[in-house]
N, C-alpha and C positions, 0 to 999 in steps of 0.2 A: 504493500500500500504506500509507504511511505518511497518506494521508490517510482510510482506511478506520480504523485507531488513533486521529486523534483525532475523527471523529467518534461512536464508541462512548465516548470518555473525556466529552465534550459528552452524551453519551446515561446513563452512568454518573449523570454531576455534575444531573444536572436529576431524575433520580431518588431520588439520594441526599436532593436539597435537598426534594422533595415528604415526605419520607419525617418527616424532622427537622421541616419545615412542620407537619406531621398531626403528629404528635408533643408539638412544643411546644404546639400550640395545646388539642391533650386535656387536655395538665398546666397549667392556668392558677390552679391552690388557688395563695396566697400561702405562701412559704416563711422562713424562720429564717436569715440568712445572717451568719457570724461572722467579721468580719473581726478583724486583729490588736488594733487599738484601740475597734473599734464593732461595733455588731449592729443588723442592719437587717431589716427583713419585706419581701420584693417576691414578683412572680409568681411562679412559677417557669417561665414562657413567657419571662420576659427571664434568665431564669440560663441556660435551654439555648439561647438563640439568643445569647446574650454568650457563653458557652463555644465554641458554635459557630465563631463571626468570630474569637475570640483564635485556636484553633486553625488559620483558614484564614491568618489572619494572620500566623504562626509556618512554616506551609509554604509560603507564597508568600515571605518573606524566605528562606529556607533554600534552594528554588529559585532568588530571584536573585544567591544565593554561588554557589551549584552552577555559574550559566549564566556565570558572572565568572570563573570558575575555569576552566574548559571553554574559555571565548575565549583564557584566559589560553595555557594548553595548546597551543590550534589556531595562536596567532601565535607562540609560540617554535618548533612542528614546522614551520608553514612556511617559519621564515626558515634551519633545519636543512637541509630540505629544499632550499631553495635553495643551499645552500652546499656540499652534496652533488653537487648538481647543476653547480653552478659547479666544481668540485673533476672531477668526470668528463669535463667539458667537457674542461677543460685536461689531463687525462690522455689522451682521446684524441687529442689535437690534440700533444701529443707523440708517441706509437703511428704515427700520421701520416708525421709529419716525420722520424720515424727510418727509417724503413720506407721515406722516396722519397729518400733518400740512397742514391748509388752508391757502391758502395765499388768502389774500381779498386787494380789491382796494379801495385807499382811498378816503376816504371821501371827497365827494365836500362841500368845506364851503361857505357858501350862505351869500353875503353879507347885511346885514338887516338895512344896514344906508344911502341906499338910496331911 
């Protein structure tokens, strides 16, 4: 299942890229671009494929917090879980031991001095 998800996301992504491809390439008039200190004329085929990469750039790091965080996650619940687990362990292993203890009645002492 989950590899039928990413190959439609693989099928997604190669469409999407054709799409922006056809795209940039229609828009190649040079553009007016104003930065804080300068102003520049470039294509405008390299403004929408530089927008494009900052923005793949920006969700591929944001993804590798996400996946950092997630690991983070998965080794504190399993050392949890182990601890859990070690914790029940010795709960039943008391349950046990109480439970194959006899309890016996005491002994009646017999008076012998009269």
């Amino acid at each position: 299942m989950k590899e039928n998800k990413v190959q439609w996301q693989v099928i997604a992504g190669i469409i999407l890229a054709l799409i922006i491809a056809i795209f940039a390439v229609i828009n190649v008039d040079p553009v007016e671009v104003n930065f804080l200190f300068a102003q520049a004329e470039w294509p405008l085929i390299l403004i929408i494929i530089g927008s494009v990469l900052c923005g793949c750039l920006i969700i591929f790091f944001l993804n590798i917090a996400k996946s950092r965080g997630m690991k983070k996650k998965v080794k504190q619940l399993t050392t949890e879980k182990a601890e859990l687990e070690r914790q029940l362990a010795a709960s039943k292993a008391m349950k046990t031991h109480s439970s194959k203890v006899e309890k016996r009645e005491p002994e009646k002492v017999v008076d012998t001095t009269k």
